[in-house]
N, C-alpha and C positions, 0 to 999 in steps of 0.2 A: 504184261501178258501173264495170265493165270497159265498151270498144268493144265490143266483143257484144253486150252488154247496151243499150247507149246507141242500137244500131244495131236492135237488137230492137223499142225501143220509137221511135223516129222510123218506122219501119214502120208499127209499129200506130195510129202520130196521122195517119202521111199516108203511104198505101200507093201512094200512087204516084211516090214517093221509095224505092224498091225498087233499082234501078239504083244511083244514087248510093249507098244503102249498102252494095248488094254491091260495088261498086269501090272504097268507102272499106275495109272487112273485109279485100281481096283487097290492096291496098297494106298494111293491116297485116300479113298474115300474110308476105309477101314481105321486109317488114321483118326481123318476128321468124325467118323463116329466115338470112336473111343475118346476123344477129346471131349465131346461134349458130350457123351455121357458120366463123364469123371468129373467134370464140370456143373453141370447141370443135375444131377443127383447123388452122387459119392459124397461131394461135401457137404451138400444140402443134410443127406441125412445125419451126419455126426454131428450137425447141433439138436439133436432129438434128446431133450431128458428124461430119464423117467424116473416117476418116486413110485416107493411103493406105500400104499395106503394100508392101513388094517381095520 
């Protein structure tokens, strides 16, 4: 069972725990952005060389 899923059903036992899951979901996904942006471009870019020519 993913957070989605775990956050899905804490809703459904106590729906007025709505709040706390949506700001638990929203810190996840903030997560998984930042992962794969550090991921997918941060390291990408420091293999970049450059020379200079004249």
């Amino acid at each position: 069972m993913n957070l989605h899923e775990q956050c899905l059903l804490r809703y459904l036992k106590n729906p007025d725990e709505l709040t706390y899951s949506t700001e638990i979901l929203k810190l996840n996904n903030f997560i998984l952005e930042k992962q794969f942006l550090i991921k997918n471009f941060v390291a990408k870019s420091s293999n970049i060389h450059y020379t200079n020519k004249v």
